[in-house]
C-alpha positions, 0 to 999 in steps of 0.5 A: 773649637777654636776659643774665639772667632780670632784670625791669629788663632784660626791660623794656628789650628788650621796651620796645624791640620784641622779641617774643621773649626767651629767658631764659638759665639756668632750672633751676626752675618758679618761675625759669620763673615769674619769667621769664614775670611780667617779660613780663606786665602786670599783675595777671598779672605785673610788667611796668611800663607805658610809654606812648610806646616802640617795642613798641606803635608809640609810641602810634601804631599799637596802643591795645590792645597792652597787653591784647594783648602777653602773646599777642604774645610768645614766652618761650623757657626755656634748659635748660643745667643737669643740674638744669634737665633733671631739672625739663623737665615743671614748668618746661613747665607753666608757663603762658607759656613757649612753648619749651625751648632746650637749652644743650649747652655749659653742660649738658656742664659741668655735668655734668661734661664742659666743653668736651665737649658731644658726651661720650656722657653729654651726648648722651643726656642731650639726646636724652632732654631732646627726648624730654621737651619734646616729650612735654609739648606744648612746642616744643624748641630748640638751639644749636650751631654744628655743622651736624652736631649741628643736624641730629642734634637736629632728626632727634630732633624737636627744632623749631628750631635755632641754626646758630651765632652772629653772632660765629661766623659773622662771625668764619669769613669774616673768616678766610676772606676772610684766608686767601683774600687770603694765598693770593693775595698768596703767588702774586704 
């Protein structure tokens, strides 16, 4: 996930090997657009081109990479606003985004409802967003760190989830261990 839909810091992580990006807050076609143009060399798009980096072997592995990366990459759109879900038909028929990623946190502040991504509004609003991506051919992902909700949205077609974050994952069993410990050391 790159932190924002920024040509110079798109170079970077694909310069660096990534094959996948997924770009954050993408409320429109053109901002689709722009976003698919930072991972395209021209003349299909403004990548800037670099010899000697990890994404081609540094030279070494793969002469044809830069005629072959556009269909080596996947860009993968966040949908986190209630104007983003009202564009899912146009910024999908940007040719080069792979994927559409529901952001509920985002999506439930703006609409209204932050902190609250399972009001009912929002919920909705999400099942109706699967309903849409999927009817236009592209795949659908989300994130959560409620198994719960992980397996409402893939019920829903939804094709891949986000079961939490590094930090969150790190952060429960360090809690975990801690409590673990506390209750050991209590009985000594």
């Amino acid at each position: 996930r790159v932190p924002w839909n920024e040509p110079v810091m798109v170079k970077r992580v694909l310069d660096c090997g990534a094959q996948t990006i997924l770009f954050p807050w993408v409320n429109t076609a053109e901002e689709a657009e722009a976003a698919v143009a930072s991972t395209r060399y021209p003349p299909s798009g403004m990548r800037g081109v670099m010899s000697l980096a990890r994404m081609n072997n540094y030279g070494a592995a793969n002469p044809s990479y830069y005629h072959e990366a556009a269909g080596q990459l996947c860009n993968i759109v966040q949908i986190e606003t209630k104007k983003a879900v009202d564009n899912i038909e146009e910024i999908a028929a940007v040719e080069g985004v792979d994927a559409l990623f529901i952001g509920p946190s985002d999506l439930s502040a703006s609409m209204g409802h932050i902190g609250n991504p399972n009001h009912p509004e929002v919920r909705d609003t999400i099942e109706g967003a699967f309903r849409r991506i999927k009817a236009t051919g592209k795949a659908s992902g989300f994130l959560t760190a409620n198994h719960a909700d992980c397996k409402w949205a893939l019920e829903l077609g939804c094709n891949f989830v986000a079961v939490g974050s590094d930090v969150q994952m790190l952060t429960a069993a360090a809690r975990a261990a801690a409590a673990d410990f506390h209750s050991f050391c209590e009985k000594l």
